[in-house]
LUMKE-778153 format. One record per residue (C-alpha): residue number from 1; residue in three letters; x, y, z. Coordinates in Angstrom, 1 decimal, m for minus. Example, Ala and Ser with C-alpha at 12.3 -4.5 7.8 and 13.67 -1.06 7.14 Angstrom:
% residues 2
(r 1 "Ala" (12.3 m4.5 7.8))
(r 2 "Ser" (13.7 m1.1 7.1))
***
This chain:
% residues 352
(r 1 "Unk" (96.9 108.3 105.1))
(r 2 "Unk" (100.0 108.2 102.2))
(r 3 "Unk" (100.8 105.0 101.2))
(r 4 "Unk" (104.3 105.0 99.5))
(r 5 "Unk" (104.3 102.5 96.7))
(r 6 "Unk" (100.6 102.5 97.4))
(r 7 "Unk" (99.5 100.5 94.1))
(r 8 "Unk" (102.6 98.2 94.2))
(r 9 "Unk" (102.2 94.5 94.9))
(r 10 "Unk" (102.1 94.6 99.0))
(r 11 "Unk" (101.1 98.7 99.0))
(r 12 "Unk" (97.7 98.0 97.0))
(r 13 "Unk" (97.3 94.7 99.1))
(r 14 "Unk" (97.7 97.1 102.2))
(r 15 "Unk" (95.2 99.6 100.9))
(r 16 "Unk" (92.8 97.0 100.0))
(r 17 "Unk" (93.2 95.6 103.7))
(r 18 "Unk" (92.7 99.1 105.3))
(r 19 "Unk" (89.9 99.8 103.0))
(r 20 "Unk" (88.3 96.4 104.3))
(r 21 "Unk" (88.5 97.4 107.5))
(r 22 "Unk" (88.5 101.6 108.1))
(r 23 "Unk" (86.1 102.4 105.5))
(r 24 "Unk" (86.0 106.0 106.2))
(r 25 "Unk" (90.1 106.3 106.4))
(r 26 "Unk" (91.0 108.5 103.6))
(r 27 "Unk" (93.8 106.7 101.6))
(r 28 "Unk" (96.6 108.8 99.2))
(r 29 "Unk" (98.5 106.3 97.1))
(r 30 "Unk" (101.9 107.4 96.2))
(r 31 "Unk" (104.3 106.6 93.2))
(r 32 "Unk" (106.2 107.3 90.0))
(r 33 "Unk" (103.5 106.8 87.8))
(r 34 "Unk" (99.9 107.7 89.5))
(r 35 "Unk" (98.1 106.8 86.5))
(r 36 "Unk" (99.3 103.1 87.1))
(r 37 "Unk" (97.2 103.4 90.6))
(r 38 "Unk" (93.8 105.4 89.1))
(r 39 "Unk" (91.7 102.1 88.7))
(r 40 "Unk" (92.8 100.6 92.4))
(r 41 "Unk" (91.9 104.3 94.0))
(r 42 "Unk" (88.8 104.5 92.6))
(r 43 "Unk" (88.2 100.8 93.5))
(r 44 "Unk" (89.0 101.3 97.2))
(r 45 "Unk" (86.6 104.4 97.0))
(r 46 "Unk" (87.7 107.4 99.1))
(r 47 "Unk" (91.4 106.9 97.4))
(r 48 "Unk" (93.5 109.3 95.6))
(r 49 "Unk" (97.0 109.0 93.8))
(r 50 "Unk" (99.8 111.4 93.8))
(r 51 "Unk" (103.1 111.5 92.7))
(r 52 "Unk" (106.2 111.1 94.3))
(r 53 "Unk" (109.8 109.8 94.4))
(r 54 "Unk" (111.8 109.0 96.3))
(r 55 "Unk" (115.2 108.4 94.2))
(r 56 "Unk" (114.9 112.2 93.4))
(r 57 "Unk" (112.8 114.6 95.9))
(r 58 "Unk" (114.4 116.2 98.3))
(r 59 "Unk" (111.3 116.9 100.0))
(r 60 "Unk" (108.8 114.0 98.9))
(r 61 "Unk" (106.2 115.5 100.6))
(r 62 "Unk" (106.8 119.3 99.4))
(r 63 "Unk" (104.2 119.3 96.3))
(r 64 "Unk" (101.0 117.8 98.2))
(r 65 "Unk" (98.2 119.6 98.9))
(r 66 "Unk" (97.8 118.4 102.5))
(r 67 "Unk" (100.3 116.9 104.8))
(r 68 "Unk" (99.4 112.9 105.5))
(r 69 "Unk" (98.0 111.7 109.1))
(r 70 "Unk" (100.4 109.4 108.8))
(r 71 "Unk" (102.8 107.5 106.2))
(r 72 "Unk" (102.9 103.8 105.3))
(r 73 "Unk" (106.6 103.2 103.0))
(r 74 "Unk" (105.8 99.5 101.1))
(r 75 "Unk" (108.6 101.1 99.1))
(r 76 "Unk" (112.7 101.2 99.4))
(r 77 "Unk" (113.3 104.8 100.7))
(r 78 "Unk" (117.0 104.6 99.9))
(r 79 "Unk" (118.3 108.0 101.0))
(r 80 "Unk" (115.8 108.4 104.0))
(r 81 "Unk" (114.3 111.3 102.2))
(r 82 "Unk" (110.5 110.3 103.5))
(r 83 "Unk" (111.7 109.4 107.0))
(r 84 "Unk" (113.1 112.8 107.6))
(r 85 "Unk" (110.2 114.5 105.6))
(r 86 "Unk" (108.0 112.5 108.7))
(r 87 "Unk" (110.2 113.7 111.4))
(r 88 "Unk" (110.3 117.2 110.4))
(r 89 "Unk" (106.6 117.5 110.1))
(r 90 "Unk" (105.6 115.2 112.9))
(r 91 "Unk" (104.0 112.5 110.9))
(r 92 "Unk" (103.4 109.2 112.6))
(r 93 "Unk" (105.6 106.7 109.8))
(r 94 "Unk" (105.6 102.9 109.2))
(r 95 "Unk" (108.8 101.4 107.2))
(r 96 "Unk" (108.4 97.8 106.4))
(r 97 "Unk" (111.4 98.2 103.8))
(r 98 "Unk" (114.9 98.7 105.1))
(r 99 "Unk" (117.7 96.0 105.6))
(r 100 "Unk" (119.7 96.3 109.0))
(r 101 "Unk" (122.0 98.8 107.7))
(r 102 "Unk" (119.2 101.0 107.5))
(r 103 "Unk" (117.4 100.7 110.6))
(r 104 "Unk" (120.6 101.5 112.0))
(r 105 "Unk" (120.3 104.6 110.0))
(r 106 "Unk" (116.7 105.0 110.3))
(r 107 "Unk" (117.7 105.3 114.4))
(r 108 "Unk" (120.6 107.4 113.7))
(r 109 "Unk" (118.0 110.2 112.1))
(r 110 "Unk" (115.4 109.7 114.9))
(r 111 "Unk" (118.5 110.3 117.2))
(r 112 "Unk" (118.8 113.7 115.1))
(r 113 "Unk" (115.6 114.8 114.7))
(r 114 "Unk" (114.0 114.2 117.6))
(r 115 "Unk" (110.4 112.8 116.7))
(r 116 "Unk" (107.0 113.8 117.7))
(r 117 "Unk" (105.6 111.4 116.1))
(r 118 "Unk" (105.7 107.2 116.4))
(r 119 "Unk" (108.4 105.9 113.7))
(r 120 "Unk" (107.4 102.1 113.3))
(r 121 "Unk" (110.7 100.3 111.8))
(r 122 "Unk" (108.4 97.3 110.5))
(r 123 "Unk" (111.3 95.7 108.4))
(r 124 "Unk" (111.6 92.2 109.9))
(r 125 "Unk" (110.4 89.7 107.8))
(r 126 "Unk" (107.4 90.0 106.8))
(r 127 "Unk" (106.3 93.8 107.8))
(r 128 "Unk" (108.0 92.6 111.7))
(r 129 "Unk" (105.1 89.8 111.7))
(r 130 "Unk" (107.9 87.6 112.8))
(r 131 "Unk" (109.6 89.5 115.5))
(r 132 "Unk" (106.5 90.1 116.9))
(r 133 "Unk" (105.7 86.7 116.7))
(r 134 "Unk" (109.2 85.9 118.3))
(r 135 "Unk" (107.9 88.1 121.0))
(r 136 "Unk" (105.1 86.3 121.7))
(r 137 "Unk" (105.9 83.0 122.4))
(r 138 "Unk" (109.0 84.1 124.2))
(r 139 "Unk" (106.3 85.0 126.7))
(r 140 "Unk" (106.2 81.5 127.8))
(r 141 "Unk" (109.4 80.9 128.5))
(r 142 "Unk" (111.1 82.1 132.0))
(r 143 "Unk" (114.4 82.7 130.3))
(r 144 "Unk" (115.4 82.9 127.1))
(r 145 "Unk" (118.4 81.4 125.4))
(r 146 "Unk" (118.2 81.2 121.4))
(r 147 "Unk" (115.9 81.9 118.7))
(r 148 "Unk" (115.7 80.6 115.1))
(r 149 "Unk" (113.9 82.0 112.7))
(r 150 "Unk" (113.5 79.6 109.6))
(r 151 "Unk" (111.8 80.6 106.1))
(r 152 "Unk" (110.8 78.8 103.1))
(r 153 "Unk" (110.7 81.0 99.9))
(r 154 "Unk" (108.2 79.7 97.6))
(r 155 "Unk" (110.2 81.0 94.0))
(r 156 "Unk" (106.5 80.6 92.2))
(r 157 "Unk" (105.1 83.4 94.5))
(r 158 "Unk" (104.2 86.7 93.3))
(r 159 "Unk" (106.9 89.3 94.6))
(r 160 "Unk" (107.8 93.0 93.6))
(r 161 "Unk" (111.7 93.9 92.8))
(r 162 "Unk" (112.2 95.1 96.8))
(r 163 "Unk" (111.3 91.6 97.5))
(r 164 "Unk" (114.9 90.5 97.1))
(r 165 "Unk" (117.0 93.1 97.8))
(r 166 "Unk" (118.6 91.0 100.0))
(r 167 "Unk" (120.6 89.4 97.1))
(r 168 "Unk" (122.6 92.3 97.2))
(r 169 "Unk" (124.1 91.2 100.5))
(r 170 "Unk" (124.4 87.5 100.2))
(r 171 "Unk" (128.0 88.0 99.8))
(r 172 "Unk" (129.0 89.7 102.7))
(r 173 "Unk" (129.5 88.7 106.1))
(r 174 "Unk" (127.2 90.5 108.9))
(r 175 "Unk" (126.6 91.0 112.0))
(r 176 "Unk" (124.3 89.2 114.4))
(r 177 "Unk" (124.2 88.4 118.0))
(r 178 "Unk" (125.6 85.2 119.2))
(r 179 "Unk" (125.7 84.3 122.9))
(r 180 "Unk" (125.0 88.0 123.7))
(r 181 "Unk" (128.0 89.4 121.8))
(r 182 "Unk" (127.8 90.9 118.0))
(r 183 "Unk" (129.4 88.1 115.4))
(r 184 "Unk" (129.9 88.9 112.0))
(r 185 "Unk" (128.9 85.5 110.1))
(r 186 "Unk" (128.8 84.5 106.9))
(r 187 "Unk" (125.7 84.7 104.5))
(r 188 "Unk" (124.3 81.6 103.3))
(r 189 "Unk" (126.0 79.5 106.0))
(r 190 "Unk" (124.9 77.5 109.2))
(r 191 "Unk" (123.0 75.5 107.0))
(r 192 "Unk" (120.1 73.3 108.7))
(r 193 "Unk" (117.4 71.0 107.9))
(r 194 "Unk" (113.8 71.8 109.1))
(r 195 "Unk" (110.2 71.2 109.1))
(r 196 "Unk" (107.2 73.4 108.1))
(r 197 "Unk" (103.6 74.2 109.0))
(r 198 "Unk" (102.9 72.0 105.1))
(r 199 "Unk" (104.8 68.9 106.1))
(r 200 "Unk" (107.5 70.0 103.9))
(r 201 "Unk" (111.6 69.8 104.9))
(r 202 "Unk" (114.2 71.2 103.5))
(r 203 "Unk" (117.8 73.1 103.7))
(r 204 "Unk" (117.8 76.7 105.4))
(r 205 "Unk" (120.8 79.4 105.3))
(r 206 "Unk" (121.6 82.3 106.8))
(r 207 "Unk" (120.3 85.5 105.7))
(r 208 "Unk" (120.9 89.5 107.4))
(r 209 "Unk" (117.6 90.5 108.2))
(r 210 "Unk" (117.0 93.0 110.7))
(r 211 "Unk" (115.0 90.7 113.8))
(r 212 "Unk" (118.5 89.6 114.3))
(r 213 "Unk" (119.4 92.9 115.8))
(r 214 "Unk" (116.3 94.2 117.1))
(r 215 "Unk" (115.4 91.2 119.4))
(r 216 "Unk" (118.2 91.0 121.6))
(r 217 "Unk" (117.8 94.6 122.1))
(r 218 "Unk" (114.2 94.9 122.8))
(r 219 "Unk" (113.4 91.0 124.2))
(r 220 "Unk" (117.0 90.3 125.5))
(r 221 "Unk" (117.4 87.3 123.2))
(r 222 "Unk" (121.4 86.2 123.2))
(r 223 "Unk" (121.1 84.6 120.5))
(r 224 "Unk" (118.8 85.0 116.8))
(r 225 "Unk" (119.7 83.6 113.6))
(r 226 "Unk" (117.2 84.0 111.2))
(r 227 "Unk" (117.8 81.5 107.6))
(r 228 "Unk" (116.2 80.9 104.6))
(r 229 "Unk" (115.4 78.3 102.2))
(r 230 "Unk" (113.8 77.9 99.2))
(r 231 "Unk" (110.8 75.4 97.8))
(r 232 "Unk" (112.9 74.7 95.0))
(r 233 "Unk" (115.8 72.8 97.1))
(r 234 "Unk" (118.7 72.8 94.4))
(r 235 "Unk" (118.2 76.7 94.2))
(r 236 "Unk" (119.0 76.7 97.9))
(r 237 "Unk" (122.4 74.3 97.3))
(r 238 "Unk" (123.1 76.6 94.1))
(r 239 "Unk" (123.6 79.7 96.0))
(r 240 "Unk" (125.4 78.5 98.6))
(r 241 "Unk" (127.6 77.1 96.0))
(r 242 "Unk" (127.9 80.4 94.1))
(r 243 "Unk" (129.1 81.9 97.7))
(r 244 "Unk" (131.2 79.3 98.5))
(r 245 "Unk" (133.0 79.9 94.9))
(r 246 "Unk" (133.2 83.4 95.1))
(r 247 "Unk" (130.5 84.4 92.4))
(r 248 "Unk" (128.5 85.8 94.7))
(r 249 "Unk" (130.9 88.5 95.1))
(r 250 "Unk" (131.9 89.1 91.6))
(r 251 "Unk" (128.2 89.3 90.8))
(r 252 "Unk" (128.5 92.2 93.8))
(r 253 "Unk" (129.1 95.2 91.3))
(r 254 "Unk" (126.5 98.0 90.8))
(r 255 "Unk" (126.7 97.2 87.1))
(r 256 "Unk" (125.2 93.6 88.1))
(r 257 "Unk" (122.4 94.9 90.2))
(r 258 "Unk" (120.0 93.2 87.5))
(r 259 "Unk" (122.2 90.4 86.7))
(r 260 "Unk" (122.0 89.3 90.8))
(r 261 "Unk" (118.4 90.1 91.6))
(r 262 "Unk" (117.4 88.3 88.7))
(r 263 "Unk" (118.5 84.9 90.2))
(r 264 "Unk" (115.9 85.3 92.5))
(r 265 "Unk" (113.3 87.7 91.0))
(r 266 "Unk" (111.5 85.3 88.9))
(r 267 "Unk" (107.6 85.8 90.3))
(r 268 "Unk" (104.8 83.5 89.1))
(r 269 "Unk" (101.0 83.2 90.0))
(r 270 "Unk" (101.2 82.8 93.9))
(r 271 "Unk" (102.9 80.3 96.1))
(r 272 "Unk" (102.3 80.1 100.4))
(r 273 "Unk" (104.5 81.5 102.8))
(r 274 "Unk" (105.7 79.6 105.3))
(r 275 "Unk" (108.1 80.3 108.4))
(r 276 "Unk" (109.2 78.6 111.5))
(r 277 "Unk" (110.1 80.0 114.7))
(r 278 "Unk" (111.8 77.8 117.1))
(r 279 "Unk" (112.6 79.4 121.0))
(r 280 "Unk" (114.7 77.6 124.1))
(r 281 "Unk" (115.4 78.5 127.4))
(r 282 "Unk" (115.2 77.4 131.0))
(r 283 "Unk" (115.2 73.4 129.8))
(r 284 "Unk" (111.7 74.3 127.7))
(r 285 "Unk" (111.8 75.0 124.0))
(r 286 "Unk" (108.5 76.6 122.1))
(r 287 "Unk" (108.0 76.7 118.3))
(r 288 "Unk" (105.5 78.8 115.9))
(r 289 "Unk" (104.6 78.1 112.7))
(r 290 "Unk" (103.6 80.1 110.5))
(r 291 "Unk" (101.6 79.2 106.7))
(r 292 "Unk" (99.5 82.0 104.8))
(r 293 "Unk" (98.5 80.1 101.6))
(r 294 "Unk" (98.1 83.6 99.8))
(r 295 "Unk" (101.8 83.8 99.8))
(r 296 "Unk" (104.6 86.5 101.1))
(r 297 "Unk" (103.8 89.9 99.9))
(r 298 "Unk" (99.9 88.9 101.5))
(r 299 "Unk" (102.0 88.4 104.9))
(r 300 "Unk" (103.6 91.1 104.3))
(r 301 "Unk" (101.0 93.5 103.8))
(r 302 "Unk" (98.8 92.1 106.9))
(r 303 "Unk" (101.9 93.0 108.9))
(r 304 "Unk" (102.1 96.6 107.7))
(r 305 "Unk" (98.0 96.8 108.9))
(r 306 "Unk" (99.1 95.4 112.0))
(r 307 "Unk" (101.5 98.2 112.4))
(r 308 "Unk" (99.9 101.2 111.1))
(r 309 "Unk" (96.7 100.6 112.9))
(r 310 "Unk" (98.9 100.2 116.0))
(r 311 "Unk" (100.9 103.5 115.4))
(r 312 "Unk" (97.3 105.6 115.1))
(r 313 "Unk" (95.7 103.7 118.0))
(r 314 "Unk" (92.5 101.9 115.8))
(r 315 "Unk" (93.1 98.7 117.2))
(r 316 "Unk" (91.2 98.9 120.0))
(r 317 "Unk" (94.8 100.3 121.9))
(r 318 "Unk" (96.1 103.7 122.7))
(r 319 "Unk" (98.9 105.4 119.7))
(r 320 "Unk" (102.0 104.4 120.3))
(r 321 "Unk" (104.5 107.0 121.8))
(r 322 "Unk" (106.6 109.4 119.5))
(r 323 "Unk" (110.0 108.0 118.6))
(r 324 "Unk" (111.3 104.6 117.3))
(r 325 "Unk" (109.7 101.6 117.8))
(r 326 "Unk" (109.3 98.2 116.8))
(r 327 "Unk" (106.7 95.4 115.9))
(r 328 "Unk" (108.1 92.9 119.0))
(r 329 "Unk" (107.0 95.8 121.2))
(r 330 "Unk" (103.6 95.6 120.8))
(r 331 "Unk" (101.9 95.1 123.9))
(r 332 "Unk" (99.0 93.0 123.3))
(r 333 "Unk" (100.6 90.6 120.7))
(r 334 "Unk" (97.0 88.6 121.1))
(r 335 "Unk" (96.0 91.2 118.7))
(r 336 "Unk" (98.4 90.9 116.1))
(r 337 "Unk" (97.3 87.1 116.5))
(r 338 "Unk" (94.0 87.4 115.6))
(r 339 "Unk" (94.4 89.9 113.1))
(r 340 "Unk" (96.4 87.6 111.2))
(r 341 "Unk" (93.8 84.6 111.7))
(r 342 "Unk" (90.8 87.1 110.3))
(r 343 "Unk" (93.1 87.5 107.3))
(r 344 "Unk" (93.5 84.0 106.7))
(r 345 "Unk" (96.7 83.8 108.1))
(r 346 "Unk" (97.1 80.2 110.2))
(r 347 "Unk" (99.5 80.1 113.5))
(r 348 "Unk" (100.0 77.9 115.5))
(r 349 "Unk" (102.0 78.0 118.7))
(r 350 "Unk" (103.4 74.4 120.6))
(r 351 "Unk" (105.3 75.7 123.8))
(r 352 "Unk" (107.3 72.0 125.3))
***
């Protein structure tokens, strides 16, 4: 199995998680610089590193020796070369990368090339561990009316440059369902207070993430915001502040790429991630609350395990199906649940 970005900070967590738990799965850790990944694939045993990349192949997968079993990105695939290189060679593929703009294109290419292979867009928060966590505890509601998804951003925790990409887009308005009908709605907007798993409280904004347009297609959900807050509350008030003035948008210029992500792309030693899921319907409301004290990118790589081994059928389930599909889909979401507990991963589920 490839692993793009394979010695990154969630792709060497991954490999380390699949190594931990398919000893005998041959791992091929991908990237610019495979030198960088020499000690972690001879750690993991069984590993190699090759190089590839994906800002300038056409073909990303034309120079290896052996085509992959399957494809794990943990790395932005900006121009869809390694999805399409998957579709024309049949390779089951897991993304846990792409903003909503490019799922929609991700789909778009799956519409093109018809796959013969599973194609798991994993890109919700988290590699999709929130959809399908969404998914789950809508299972105990009859109907379903709303769901908010609400995450704290510890700014101490470790986190590669992908991490927040999302700062490109905090000054647009997108588009999210409301009431069963597409909105477009304001970035860091809709601000409200809540509580996590740690006792903590604080100030949460909207954010584009792509839950908010796969759940009400594959759960029916009419309405999903997902927001976002930080630990550090007066970096949550600043950037709604910068939008509010318009700096935001002037910092929107290619030229500022470094400038913007900057703001946010300040890592340090490790900090937990916590998320909130709230659900209501039919007069009965459930919430989930999520806390993994080894922080974001940990999450993160637990969800893309979740997925992969769901794509190739080893956990315990049959493959999944060629053609797109999605974390919230996942038919035994008990699973995923105790995969996530093993992994020191707490949640906890209050239906009302």
């Amino acid at each position: 199995m490839l692993i793009a970005g394979g010695y990154g900070l969630v792709g060497a967590q991954a490999a380390e998680l699949l190594r931990e738990r398919r000893p005998g799965l041959p791992l091929v850790l991908a990237g610019r610089t495979p030198a960088n990944g020499g000690a972690l694939a001879e750690r993991l045993g069984g590993a190699t590193c090759v190089r590839i990349d994906l800002t300038e192949a056409a073909d990303p997968l034309g120079d290896l020796a052996e085509v992959p079993a399957a494809i794990l990105a943990t790395v932005n695939d900006p121009r869809g070369a390694l999805l399409q290189a998957a579709l024309d060679r049949g390779i089951p593929y897991v993304d846990i990368t792409r903003w909503t703009a490019l799922v929609r294109g991700a789909l778009v290419r799956c519409a093109a090339t018809p796959a013969h292979a599973p194609v798991m867009l994993a890109s919700g928060w988290m590699g999709g561990v929130v959809p399908l966590l969404a998914a789950w505890a809508a299972r105990d509601l009859q109907t379903l009316d709303r769901i908010d998804i609400a995450i704290r951003y510890a700014l101490a925790d470790r986190a590669g440059p992908d991490s927040v990409a999302y700062m490109d887009r905090l000054a647009d308005r997108f588009e999210t369902t409301i009431d069963g009908e597409p909105r477009l709605v304001p970035a860091l907007s809709d601000a409200r207070r809540v509580g996590f798993a740690d006792g903590s409280r604080g100030r949460v904004l909207r954010i584009d993430t792509p839950e908010q347009m796969t759940l009400p297609a594959v759960i029916g959900a009419p309405t999903v915001a997902t927001r976002i807050g930080f630990d550090d509350q007066t970096t949550t008030a600043t950037l709604a502040g910068l939008r509010r003035l318009g700096v935001l948008r002037l910092l929107a210029a290619e030229r500022l790429t470094d400038t913007r992500r900057a703001l946010m792309h300040r890592p340090g030693e490790g900090g937990p991630a916590l998320v909130r899921i709230d659900l209501s319907g039919d007069e009965r409301t459930a919430t989930v609350q999520v806390h993994d004290p080894a922080g974001q990118s940990h999450l993160t790589a637990v969800g893309a395990v979740i997925a992969i081994e769901r794509v190739l059928g080893l956990d315990g389930g049959p493959p999944e199906p060629a053609g797109p599909r999605f974390p919230e889909q996942a038919p035994d979401p008990e699973a995923a649940v105790a995969t996530l507990a093993r992994h020191g991963v707490e949640v906890a589920k209050r239906p009302q």
